[in-house]
C-alpha positions in Angstrom: 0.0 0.0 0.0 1.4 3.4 -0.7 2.6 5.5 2.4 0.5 8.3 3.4 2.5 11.7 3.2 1.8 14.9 4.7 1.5 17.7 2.4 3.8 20.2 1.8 3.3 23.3 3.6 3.9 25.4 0.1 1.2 23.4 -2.1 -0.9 23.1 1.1 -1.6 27.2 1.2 -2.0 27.5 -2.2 -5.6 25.1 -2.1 -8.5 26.9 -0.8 -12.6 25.8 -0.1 -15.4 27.1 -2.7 -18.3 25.2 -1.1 -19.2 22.5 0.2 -17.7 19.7 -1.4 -15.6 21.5 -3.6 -12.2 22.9 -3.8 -9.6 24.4 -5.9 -5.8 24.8 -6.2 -4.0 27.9 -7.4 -1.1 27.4 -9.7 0.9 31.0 -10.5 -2.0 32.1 -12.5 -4.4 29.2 -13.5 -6.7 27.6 -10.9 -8.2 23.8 -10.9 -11.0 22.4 -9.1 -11.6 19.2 -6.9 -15.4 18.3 -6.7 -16.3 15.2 -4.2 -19.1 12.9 -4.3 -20.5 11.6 -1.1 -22.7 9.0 -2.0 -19.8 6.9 -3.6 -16.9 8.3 -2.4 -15.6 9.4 -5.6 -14.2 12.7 -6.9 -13.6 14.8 -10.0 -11.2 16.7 -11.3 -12.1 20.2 -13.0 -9.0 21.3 -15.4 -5.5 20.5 -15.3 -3.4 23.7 -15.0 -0.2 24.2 -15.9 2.5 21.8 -16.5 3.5 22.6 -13.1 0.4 21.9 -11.8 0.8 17.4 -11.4 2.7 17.2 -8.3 0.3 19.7 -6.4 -3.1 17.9 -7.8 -2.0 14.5 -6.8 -1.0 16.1 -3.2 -3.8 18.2 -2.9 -5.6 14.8 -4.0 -4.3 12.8 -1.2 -4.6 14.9 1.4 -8.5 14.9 0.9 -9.2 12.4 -0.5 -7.4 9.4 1.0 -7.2 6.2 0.3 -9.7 7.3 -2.9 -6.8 9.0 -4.6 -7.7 8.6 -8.4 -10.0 10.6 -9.9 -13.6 8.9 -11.4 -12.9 11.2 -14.4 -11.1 15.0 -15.4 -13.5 17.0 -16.8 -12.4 20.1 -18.8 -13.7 23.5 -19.1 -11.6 24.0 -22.0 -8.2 23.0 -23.5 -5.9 26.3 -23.5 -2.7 25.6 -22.6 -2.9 26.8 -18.9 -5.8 24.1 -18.3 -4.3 20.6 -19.6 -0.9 21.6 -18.6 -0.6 18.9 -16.1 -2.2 16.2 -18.2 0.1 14.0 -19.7 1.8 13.6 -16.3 -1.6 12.9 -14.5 -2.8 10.6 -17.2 0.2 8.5 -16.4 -0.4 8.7 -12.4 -4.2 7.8 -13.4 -5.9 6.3 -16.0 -9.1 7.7 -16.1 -11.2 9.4 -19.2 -10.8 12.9 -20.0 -14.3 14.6 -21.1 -14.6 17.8 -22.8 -16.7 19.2 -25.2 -17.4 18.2 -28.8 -16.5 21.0 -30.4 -13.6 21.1 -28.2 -12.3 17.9 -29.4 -10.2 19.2 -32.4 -7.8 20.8 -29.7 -7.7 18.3 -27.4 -6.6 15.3 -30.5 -4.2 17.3 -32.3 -6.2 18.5 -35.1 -6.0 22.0 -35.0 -4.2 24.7 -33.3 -6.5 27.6 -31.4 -7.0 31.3 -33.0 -3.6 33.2 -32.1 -3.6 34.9 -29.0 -3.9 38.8 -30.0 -1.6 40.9 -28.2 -3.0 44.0 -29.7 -6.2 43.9 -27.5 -5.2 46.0 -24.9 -5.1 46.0 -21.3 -2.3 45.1 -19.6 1.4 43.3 -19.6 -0.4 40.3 -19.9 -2.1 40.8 -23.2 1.7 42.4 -24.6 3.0 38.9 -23.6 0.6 36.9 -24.7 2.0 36.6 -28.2 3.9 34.1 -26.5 1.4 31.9 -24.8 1.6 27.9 -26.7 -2.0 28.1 -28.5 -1.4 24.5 -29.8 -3.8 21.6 -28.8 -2.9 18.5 -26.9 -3.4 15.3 -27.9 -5.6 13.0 -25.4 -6.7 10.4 -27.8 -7.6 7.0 -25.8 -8.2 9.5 -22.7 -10.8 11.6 -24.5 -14.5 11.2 -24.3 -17.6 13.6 -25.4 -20.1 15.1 -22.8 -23.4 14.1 -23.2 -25.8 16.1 -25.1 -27.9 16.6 -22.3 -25.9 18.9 -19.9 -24.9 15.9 -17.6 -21.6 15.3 -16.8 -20.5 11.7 -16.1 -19.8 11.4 -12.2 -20.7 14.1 -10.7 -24.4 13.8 -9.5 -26.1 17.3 -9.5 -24.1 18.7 -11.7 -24.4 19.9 -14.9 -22.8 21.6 -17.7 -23.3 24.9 -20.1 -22.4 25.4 -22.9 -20.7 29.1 -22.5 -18.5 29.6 -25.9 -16.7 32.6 -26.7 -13.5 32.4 -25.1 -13.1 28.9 -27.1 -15.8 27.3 -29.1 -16.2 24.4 -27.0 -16.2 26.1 -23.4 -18.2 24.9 -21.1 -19.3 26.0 -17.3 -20.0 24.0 -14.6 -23.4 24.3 -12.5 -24.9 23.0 -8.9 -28.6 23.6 -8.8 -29.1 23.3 -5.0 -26.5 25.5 -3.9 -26.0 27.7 -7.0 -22.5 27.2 -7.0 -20.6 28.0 -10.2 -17.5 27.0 -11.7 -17.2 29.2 -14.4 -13.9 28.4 -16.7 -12.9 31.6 -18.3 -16.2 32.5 -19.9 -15.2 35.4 -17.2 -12.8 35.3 -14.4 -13.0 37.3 -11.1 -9.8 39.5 -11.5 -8.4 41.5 -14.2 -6.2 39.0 -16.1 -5.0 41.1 -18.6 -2.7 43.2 -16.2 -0.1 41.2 -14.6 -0.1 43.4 -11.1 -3.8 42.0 -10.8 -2.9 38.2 -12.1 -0.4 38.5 -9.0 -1.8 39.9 -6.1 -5.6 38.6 -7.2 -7.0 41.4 -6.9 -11.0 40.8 -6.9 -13.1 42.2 -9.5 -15.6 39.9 -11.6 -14.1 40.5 -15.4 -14.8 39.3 -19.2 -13.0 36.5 -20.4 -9.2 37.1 -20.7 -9.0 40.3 -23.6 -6.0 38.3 -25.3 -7.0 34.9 -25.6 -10.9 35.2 -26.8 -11.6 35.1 -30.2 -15.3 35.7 -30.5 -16.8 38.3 -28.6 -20.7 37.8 -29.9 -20.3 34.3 -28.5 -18.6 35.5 -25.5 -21.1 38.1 -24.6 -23.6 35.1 -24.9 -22.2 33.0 -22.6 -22.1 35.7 -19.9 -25.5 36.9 -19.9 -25.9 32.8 -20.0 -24.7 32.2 -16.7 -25.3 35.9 -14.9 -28.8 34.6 -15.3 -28.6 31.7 -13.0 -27.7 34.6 -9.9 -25.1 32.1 -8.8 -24.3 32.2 -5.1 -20.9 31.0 -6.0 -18.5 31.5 -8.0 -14.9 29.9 -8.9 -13.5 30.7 -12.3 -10.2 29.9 -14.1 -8.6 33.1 -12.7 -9.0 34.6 -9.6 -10.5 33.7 -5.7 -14.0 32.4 -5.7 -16.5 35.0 -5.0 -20.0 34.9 -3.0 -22.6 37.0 -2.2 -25.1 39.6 -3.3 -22.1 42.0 -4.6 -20.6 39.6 -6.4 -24.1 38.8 -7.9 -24.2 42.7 -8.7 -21.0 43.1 -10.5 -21.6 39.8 -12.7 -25.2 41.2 -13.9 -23.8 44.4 -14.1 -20.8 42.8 -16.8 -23.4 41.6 -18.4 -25.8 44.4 -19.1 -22.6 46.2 -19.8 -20.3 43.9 -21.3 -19.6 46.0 -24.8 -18.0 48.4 -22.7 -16.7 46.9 -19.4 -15.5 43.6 -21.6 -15.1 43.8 -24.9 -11.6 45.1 -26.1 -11.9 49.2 -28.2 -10.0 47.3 -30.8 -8.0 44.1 -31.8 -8.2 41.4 -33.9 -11.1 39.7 -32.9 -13.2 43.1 -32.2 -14.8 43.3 -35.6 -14.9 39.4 -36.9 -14.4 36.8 -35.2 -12.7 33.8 -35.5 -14.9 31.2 -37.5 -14.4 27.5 -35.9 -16.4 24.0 -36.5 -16.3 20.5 -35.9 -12.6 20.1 -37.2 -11.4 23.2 -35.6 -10.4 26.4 -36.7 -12.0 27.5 -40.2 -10.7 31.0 -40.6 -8.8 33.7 -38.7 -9.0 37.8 -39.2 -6.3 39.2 -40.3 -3.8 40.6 -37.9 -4.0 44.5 -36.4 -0.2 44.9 -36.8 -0.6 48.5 -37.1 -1.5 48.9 -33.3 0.9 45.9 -32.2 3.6 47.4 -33.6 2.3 50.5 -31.9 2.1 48.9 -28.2 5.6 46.9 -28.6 7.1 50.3 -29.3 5.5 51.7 -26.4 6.6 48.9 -24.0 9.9 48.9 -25.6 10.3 52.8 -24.3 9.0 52.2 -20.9 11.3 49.8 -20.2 13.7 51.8 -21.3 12.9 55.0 -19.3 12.8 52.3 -16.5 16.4 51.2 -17.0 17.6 54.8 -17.4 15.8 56.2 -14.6 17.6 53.1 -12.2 20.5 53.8 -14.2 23.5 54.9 -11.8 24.3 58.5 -12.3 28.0 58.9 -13.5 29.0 62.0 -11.4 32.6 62.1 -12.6 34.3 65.0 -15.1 37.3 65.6 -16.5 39.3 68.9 -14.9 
C-alpha cells in the first residue's frame, strides 16, 4: 500500500474551499477544481493547469481524499494551454477518461491549433506577452470522451454543464442547482487577467474572459449573460479567488448588461470578426492589427527603457 504523506506546507496554502464539497488549487495564475461525491466516495477533477500543476493535484488529491486517490474522471472546461498543462503527467499517475466538449475535441486530439492569441487587445502586460502563450492543442486520444448532449456530466451527480462559448468554441461552465454554485472556466474570471499586477496579487473584480485569448466576442457576450442569469451564489472561475454574495451577484449582472464596454476590447483582432471554428477546428482567422501591435511593442519597448535609465547609476565624474 502506498505511504500516506503529509502535504507540503507550500502546495498546502495554495488550495482553498469554494463550497461545500468542492475545492480548488491555485497554480501561479491558472486555478483547478476538486469536486467530491458523497454518496460513492468518488471525486472529479475540473481542469489540469499548468504543467507545473501534477505534483500539487496529486498532493492536494491525497490529502483529501485518501485512500480514494484517483479521480472517477477529469473533466475540462476547455483546452488552452494553462488548463491541460498537467495532463500528460496525470494521465500517467491515473488512468481515467478525459471529457470535454465536442466542439472542443479538435484541440484536445491534435487536429487543430486555437485562433492566435492577440496581443494587440489592450489591457495590460499580460495581453503584450501573450504573443507568446503555446495556442497549440494536446493530444488525449484513448483518454478523451464527449459530454453528453444533455448537460450531464458523467460522475458528478447534480451537476451539470453549459455550454458558454466565446472564449473557445467548445467552453463549457459548470453548474450545482441546489446551492447555486458555479464553476465558471474563463467565460469570465473574477480579477483582471489582462494586467499582470492584478494576475499576481488577485485582486477581486468579476471581469470578461481574458481580452487576449478570446476570439469571438458575440459568442462570448452570450455565454455571460448565459450564466449571470442563473444569480449564482458561487462562483470559482479559471482566474481569480471564488466569489460569493449579493455584490458579487451585482458586479456579474452588471458585466453583463454592460459587457460592450466593461468587456469587450476598443479594438483588436477579434473586435470586428471573429474567428470562424467548426467540428474540425479552426475555419478562418481575421487578419492581424499589426498597425496597433507594432504600436504597443514600441510603447513597451520605451518604458522599459525610461525604466532602466531612470535606475541607471548617475555617472557624477568629469574631467578637470
Amino acid at each position: 500500500m502506498e505511504k500516506i504523506t503529509l502535504i507540503d506546507e507550500k502546495i498546502y496554502k495554495k488550495w482553498f474551499a469554494v463550497a461545500p464539497g468542492v475545492w480548488g488549487i491555485h497554480d501561479v495564475l491558472v486555478n483547478m477544481y476538486l469536486i467530491h461525491q458523497p454518496a460513492n466516495n468518488s471525486w472529479v477533477l475540473v481542469d489540469a493547469g499548468l504543467k507545473t500543476s501534477a505534483h500539487k493535484i496529486i498532493q492536494v488529491a491525497r490529502h483529501l481524499f485518501w485512500p480514494q486517490v484517483t479521480p472517477s474522471a477529469i473533466i475540462l472546461t476547455h483546452g488552452h494551454f494553462d488548463h491541460t498543462g498537467a495532463l500528460p503527467a496525470l494521465l500517467k499517475e491515473w488512468d481515467v477518461p478525459v471529457y470535454a466538449h465536442y466542439l472542443e475535441a479538435p484541440y484536445l486530439t491534435g487536429r487543430s491549433a486555437y485562433p492566435p492569441p492577440d496581443p494587440s487587445a489592450g489591457g495590460g502586460l499580460m495581453t503584450l506577452l501573450s504573443w507568446t502563450f503555446p495556442r497549440q492543442g494536446i493530444n488525449l486520444n484513448g483518454h478523451l470522451l464527449m459530454l453528453p448532449e444533455d448537460g450531464s456530466i458523467p460522475g458528478l451527480e447534480g451537476w451539470r454543464y453549459i455550454h458558454t462559448p466565446g472564449h473557445t468554441p467548445g467552453h463549457i461552465s459548470l453548474y450545482r442547482e441546489h446551492d447555486q454554485v458555479l464553476l465558471a472556466g474563463d467565460a469570465f474570471v473574477t480579477t483582471q487577467s489582462e494586467a499582470l499586477s492584478h494576475v499576481i496579487t488577485q485582486s477581486k473584480k468579476i471581469s470578461g474572459p481574458p481580452k487576449y485569448f478570446t476570439p469571438d466576442w458575440i459568442s462570448a457576450e452570450s455565454s455571460v449573460k448565459k450564466l449571470a442569469a442563473l444569480q449564482p451564489r458561487t462562483v470559482a472561475t479559471g482566474h481569480g479567488k471564488p466569489l460569493a454574495g449579493q455584490a458579487m451577484q451585482r458586479q456579474l449582472l452588471l458585466l453583463a448588461e454592460n459587457f460592450e464596454k466593461a468587456a469587450r476590447p476598443t479594438s483588436g483582432r477579434y473586435v470586428e470578426e471573429a474567428a470562424v471554428a467548426g467540428v474540425n477546428g479552426v475555419e478562418y482567422i481575421p487578419p492581424a492589427n499589426n498597425t496597433r501591435w507594432w504600436l504597443l511593442a514600441g510603447a513597451f519597448a520605451l518604458a522599459v527603457a525610461g525604466i532602466w535609465y531612470a535606475r541607471k547609476p548617475a555617472n557624477n565624474s568629469y574631467d578637470a
